[in-house]
Legacy VTK file of the C-alpha trace (Angstrom):
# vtk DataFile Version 3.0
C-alpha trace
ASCII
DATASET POLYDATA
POINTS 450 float
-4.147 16.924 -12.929
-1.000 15.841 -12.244
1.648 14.745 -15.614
3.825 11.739 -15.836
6.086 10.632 -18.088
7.065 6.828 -18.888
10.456 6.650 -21.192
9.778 2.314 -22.193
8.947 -0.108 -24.243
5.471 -0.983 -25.859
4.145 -4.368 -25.086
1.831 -5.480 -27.507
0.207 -8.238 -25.273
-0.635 -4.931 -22.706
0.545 -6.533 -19.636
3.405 -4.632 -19.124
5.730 -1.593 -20.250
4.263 1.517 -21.554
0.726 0.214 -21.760
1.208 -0.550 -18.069
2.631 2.519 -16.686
-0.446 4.687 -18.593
-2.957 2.374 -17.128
-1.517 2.526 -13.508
-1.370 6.903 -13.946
-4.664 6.859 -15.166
-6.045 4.613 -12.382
-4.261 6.729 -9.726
-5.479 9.668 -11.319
-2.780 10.994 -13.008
-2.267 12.576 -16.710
-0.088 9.587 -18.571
2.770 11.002 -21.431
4.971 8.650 -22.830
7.924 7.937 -24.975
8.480 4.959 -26.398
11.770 3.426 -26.774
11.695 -0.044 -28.547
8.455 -2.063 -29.810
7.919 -5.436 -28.861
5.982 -7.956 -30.233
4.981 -10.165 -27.244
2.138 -12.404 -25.733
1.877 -14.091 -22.272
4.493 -16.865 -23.423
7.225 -14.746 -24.171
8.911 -11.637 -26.141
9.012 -12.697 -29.960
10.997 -9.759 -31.568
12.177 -6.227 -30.662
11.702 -3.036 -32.972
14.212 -0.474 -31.121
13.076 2.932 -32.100
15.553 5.194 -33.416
17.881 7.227 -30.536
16.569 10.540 -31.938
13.184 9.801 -32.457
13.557 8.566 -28.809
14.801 12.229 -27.603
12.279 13.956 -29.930
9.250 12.573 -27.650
11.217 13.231 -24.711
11.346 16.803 -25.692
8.118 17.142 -27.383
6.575 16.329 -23.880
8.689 18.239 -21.324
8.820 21.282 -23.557
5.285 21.558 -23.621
3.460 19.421 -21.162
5.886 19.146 -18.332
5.954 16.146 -15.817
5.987 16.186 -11.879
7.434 12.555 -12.079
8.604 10.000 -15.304
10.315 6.849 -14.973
12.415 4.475 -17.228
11.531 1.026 -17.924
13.041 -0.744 -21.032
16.029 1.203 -23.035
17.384 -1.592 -24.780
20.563 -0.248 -25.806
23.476 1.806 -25.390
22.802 4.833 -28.079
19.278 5.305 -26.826
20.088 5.541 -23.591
22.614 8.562 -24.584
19.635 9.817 -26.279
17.594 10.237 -23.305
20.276 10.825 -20.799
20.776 13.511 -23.200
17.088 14.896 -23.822
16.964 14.893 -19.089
20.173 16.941 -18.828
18.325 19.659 -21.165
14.867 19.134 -19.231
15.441 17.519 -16.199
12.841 15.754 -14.216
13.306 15.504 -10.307
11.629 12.804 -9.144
12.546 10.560 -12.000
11.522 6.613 -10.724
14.450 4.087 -12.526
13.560 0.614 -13.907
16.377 -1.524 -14.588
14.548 -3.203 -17.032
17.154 -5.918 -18.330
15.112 -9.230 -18.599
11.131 -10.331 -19.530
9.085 -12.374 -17.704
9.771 -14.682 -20.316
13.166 -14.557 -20.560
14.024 -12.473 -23.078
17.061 -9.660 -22.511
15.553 -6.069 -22.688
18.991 -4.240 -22.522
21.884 -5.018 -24.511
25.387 -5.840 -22.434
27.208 -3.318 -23.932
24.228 -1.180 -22.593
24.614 -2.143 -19.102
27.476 0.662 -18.150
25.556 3.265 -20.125
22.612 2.832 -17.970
24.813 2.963 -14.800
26.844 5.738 -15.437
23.880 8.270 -17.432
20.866 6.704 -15.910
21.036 5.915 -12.444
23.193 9.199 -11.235
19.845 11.154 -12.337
17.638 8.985 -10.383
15.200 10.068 -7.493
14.914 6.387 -6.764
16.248 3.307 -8.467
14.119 0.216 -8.282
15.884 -3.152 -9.266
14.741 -6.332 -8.320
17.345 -9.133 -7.067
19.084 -10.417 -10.815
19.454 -6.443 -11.541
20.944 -5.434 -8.561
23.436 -8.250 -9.036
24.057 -7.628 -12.271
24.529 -3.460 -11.765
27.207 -4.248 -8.410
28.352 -7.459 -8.994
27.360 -8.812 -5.724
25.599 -12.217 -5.246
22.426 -11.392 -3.171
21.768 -14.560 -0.708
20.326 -13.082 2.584
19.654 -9.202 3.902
23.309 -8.311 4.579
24.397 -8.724 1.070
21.084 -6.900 0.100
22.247 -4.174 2.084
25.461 -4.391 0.729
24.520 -4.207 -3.073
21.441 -1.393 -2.350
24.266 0.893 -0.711
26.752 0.422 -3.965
23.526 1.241 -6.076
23.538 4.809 -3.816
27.567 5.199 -4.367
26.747 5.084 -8.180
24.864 8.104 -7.990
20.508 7.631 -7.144
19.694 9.369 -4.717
17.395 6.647 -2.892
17.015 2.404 -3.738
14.257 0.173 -3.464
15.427 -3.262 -3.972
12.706 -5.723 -4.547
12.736 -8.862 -3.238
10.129 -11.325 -5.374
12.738 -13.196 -6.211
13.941 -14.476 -2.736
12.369 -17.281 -1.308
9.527 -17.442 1.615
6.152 -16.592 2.483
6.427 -12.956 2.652
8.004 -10.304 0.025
10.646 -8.140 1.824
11.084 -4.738 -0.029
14.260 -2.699 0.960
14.251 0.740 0.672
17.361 2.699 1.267
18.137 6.430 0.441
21.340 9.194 0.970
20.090 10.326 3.705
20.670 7.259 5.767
17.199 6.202 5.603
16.518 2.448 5.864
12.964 0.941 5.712
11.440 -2.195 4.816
7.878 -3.088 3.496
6.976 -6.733 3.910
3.729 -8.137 1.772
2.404 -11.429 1.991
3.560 -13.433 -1.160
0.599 -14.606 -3.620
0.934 -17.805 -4.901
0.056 -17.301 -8.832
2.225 -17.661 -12.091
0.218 -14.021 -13.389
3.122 -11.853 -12.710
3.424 -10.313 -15.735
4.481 -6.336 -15.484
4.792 -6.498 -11.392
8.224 -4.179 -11.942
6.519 -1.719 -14.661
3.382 -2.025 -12.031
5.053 -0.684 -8.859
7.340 1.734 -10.765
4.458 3.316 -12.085
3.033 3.397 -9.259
5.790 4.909 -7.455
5.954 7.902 -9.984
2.121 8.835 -9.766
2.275 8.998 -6.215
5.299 11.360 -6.062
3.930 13.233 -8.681
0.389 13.422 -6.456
2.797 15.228 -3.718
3.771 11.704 -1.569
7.170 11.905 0.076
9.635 8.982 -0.706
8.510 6.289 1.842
4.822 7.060 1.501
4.953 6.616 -2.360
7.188 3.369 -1.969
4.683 2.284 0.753
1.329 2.984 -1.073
2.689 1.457 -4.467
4.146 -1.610 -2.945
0.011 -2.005 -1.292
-1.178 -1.478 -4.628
1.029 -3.972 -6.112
-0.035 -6.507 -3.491
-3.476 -5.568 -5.020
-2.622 -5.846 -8.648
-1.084 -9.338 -8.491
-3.634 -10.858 -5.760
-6.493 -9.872 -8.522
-4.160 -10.906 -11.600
-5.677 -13.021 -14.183
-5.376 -15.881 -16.833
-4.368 -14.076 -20.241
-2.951 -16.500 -22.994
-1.159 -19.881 -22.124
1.517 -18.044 -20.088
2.000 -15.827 -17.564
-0.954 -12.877 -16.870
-0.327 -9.409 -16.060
-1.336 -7.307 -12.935
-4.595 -6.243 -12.471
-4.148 -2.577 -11.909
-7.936 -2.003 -11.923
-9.119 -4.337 -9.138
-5.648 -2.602 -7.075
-7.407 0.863 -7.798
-10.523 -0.450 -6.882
-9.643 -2.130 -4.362
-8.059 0.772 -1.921
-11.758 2.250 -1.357
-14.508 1.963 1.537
-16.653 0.123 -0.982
-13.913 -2.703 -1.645
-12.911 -2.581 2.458
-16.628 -3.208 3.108
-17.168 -5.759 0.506
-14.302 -8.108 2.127
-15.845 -7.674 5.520
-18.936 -8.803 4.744
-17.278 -11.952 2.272
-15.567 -12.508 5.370
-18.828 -12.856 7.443
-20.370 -15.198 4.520
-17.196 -17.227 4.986
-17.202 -17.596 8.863
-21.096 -18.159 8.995
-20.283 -20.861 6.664
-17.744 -22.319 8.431
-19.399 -21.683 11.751
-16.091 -21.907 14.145
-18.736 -21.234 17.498
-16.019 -22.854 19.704
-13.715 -20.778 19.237
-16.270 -17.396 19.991
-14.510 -16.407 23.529
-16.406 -14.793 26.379
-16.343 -11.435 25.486
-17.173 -12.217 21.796
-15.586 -11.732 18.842
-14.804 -9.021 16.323
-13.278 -8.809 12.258
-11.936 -5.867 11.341
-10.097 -4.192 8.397
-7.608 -1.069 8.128
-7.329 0.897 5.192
-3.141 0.716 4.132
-1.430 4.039 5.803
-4.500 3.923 8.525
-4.116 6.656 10.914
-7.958 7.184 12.985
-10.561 4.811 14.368
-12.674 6.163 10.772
-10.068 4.147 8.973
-10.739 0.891 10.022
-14.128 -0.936 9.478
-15.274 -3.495 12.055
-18.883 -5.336 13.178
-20.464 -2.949 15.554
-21.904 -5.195 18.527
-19.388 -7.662 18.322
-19.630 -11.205 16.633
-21.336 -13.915 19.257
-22.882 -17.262 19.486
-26.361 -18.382 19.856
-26.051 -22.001 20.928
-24.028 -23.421 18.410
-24.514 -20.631 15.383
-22.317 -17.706 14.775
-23.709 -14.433 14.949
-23.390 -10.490 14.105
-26.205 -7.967 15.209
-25.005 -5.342 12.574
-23.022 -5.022 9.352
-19.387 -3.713 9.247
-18.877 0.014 9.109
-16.368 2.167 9.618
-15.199 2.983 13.438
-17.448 -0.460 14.372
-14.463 -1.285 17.262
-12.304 1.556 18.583
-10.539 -2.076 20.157
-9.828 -3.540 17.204
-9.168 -0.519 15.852
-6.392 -0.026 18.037
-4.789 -3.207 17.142
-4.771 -2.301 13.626
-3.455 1.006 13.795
-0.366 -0.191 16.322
0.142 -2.810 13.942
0.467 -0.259 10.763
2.750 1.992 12.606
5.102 -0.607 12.698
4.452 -1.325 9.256
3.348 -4.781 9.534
1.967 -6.467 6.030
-1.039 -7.657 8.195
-4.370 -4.976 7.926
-6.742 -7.325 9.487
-7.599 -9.555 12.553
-10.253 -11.432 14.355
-10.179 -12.124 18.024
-10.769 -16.259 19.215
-10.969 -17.921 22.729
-7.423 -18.466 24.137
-6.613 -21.816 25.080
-3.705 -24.687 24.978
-5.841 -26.879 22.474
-5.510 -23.572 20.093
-2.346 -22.467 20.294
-1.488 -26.190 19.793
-3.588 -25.943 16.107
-1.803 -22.759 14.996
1.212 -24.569 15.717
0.333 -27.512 13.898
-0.323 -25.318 11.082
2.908 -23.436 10.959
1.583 -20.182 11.594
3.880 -18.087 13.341
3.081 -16.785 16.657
4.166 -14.298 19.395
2.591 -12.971 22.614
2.792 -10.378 25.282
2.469 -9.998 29.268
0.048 -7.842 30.765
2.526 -8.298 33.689
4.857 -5.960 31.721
2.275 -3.197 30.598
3.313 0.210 32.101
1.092 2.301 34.551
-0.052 4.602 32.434
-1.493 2.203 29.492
-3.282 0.082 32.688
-4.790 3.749 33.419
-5.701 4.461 30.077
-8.973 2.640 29.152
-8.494 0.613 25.655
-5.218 0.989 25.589
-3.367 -2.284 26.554
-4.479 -4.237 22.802
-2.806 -1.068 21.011
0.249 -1.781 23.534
0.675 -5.214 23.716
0.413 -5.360 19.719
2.682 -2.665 19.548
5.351 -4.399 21.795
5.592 -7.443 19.572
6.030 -5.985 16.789
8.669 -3.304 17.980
10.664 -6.815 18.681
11.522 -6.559 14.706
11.671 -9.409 12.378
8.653 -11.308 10.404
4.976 -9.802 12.278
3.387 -12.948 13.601
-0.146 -14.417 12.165
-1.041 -14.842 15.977
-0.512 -12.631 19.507
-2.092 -13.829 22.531
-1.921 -13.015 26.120
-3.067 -14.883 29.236
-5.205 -12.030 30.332
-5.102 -10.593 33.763
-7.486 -9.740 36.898
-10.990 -8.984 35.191
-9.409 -9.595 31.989
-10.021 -12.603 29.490
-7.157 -14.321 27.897
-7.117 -13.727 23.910
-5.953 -15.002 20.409
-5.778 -12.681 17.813
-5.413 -13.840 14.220
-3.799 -11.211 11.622
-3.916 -11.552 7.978
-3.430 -9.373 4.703
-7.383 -8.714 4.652
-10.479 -10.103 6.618
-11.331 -12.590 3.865
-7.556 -14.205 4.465
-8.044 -14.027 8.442
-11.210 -16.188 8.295
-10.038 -18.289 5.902
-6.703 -19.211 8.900
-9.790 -18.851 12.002
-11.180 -21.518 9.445
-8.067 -23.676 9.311
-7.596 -24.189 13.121
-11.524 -24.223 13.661
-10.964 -27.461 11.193
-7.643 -28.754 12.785
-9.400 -28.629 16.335
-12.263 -30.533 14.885
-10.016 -33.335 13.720
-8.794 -33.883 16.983
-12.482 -34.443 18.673
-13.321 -37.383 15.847
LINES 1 451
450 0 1 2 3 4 5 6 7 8 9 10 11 12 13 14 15 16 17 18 19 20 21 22 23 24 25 26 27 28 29 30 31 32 33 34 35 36 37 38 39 40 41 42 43 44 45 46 47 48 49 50 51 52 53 54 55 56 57 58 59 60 61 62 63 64 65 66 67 68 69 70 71 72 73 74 75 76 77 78 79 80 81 82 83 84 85 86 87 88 89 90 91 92 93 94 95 96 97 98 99 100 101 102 103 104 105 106 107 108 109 110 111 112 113 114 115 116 117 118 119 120 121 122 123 124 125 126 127 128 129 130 131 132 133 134 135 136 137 138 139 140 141 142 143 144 145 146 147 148 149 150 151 152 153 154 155 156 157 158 159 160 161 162 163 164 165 166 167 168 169 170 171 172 173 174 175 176 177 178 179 180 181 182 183 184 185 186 187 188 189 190 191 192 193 194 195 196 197 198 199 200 201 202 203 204 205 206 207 208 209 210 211 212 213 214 215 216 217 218 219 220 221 222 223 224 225 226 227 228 229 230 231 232 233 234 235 236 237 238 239 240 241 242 243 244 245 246 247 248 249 250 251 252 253 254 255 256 257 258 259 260 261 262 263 264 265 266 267 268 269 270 271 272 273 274 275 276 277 278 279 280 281 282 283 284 285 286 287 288 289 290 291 292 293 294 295 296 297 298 299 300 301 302 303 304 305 306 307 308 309 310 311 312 313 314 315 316 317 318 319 320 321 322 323 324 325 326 327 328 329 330 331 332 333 334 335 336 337 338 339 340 341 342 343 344 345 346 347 348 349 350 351 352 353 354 355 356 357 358 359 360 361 362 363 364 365 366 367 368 369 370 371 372 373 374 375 376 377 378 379 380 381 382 383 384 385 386 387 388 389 390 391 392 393 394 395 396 397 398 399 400 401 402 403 404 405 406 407 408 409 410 411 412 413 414 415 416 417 418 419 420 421 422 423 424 425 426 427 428 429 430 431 432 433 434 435 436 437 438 439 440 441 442 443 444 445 446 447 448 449
């Protein structure tokens, strides 16, 4: 069992701080220690008063936990103010932690400042230089460098100051930018620079994302994950945990680390496959079945073999004007779709799922009409050896696109090629979310026949 520590505040409402981080270790299946640093009394509308806990008694669980128990990872969240964060600074220099995940913490959900301004330089200068990996979101990178963040080259700008102040690697969060998708940038001493891109939910229950992902972070080092694949399998199971948030109170709800637990397993993968069937059987979009049929398929996040992505064996087809499948969805259903999937993962595109539809003018003009953003490929262009290679132009043709850089496209098409059909493929963040768009131009075509 592996041990992590959380050095934070106690939220009495539960949907953040220490109550958080323990219920994200457990979930991920790690031992949960903590030390708490400040009570608050909270609820979903707001912080209501702060209890700080005294600086010693702050060090003594420190202590009491690394002396005995040990850790393989901890993180910071809320430490309020300038003589506890001595006290802890102090209480890691005599048992340090290695991978030791930073929170910022500075400001609640609701408002309310979590770390005095005299405390600000104290975090900087005894905090962050002991940091595996900082993670501040957009106000608390400003706020630590000084730098207004409006667009990716300033973001770079302030995440490489954050590395000249001592942590060894940055993660600077980007919920607070505008636009469809959430941009993550992750940028270590080593010169590293990576970026992972979610689709943004659109839901006020955002309560404990940052003592969510940070948690998440830690238990996944801790479980033996190097850097990127702990940032990258937290930041999924954040996308999780605020997709399945919930209505707590009159303000904002937390995360739902639960339903993000539960929902990284073949069960929950299998389960949206076959919603998504019961949602495109009601909707019924036959015209838009191409030749060769049609397929939905899933990847697991990280996916790396045909076993981790679930599709409909036999294809999805049309009997007259009815959709239909011949089987359920199991895993390694397509090795074709499968290929699609696993291109578009290695170039670590938000989008896990797609769904193949007839190519033609009338639907490229829908997804146009609908602002979905689309790209396409050549078969013209497709080397030798991939034409040689049987299966293998979908994984290159996705892969092409998205080496391109910038935001992955909800569509790719191609105009086919001798003996081979042209094709639409529709990506989304899971196969309930691509039938739901196959539904929205299915409709928008419709409009046009009335």
């Amino acid at each position: 069992m592996k041990r992590v520590l959380t050095i934070a505040g106690s939220d009495s409402g539960g949907g953040a701080g220490v109550q958080t981080d323990i219920r994200t270790f457990s979930l991920l299946g790690c031992h949960g220690a903590s030390a708490i640093t400040a009570i608050t009394a909270q609820n979903s509308m707001g912080v209501e008063a702060i209890y700080p806990v005294e600086p010693e008694g702050v060090a003594a669980q420190v202590t009491a936990v690394l002396s005995d128990i040990g850790a393989d990872a901890a993180k910071t969240g809320m430490l309020f103010s300038e003589e506890i964060i001595k006290a802890v600074a102090g209480a890691l220099d005599k048992y340090p932690v290695e991978r030791l995940v930073v929170d910022p913490v500075m400001v609640a959900k609701g408002g309310a400042p979590l770390l005095k301004d005299e405390a600000r330089a104290a975090l900087i200068k005894l905090i962050l230089p002991k940091a595996y990996l900082a993670t501040p979101n957009i106000p608390e990178a400003e706020s630590i460098t000084g730098i207004k963040i409006v667009d990716e080259d300033s973001a770079l700008r302030a995440a490489r100051a954050i590395l000249d102040l001592g942590a060894g690697a940055v993660l600077l969060k980007g919920g607070h930018a505008e636009g469809e998708l959430v941009t993550d940038l992750l940028l270590t001493d080593r010169g590293e620079e990576r970026r992972f891109v979610t689709t943004r939910v659109a839901t006020k229950n955002t309560h404990g994302t940052g003592c969510t992902l940070s948690a998440a972070i830690a238990a996944y080092l801790a479980k033996g994950l190097d850097l990127a694949e702990a940032v990258r399998a937290a930041h999924s199971f954040l996308a999780r945990a605020i997709a399945s948030s919930y209505d707590l109170g009159a303000g904002h709800g937390p995360t739902n680390p639960y339903a993000a637990a539960m929902g990284g397993s073949d069960r929950a993968l299998l389960e949206r496959l076959h919603k998504g069937w019961e949602l495109l059987e009601e909707i019924n979009p036959w015209g838009l079945i191409p030749e060769v049929q049609s397929n939905l398929a899933e990847a697991h996040e990280g996916a790396e073999s045909f076993n981790d992505v679930a599709a409909f064996p036999g294809r999805i087809t049309k009997a007259g004007e009815r959709v239909r499948h011949t089987e359920g969805p199991r895993f390694g259903g397509s090795r074709h779709m499968a290929k699609i999937l696993l291109a578009s993962q290695r170039h670590a595109s938000p989008f896990r799922a797609v769904m193949n539809i007839r190519y033609g003018a009338d639907v490229l003009a829908a997804c146009k009409e609908l602002g979905l953003s689309i790209d396409s490929f050549s078969r013209d262009d497709e080397p030798l050896e991939v034409k040689e290679a049987e299966g293998s132009t979908l994984e290159w043709g996705t892969g092409s696109v998205l080496a391109r850089g910038g935001e992955a496209p909800r569509v790719i098409f191609d105009e086919g090629d001798r003996g081979k059909e042209p094709m639409i493929r529709v990506f989304g963040v899971d196969a309930v979310e691509v039938v739901k768009i196959v539904g929205d131009i299915w409709n928008k075509l419709r409009e046009k026949l009335k």
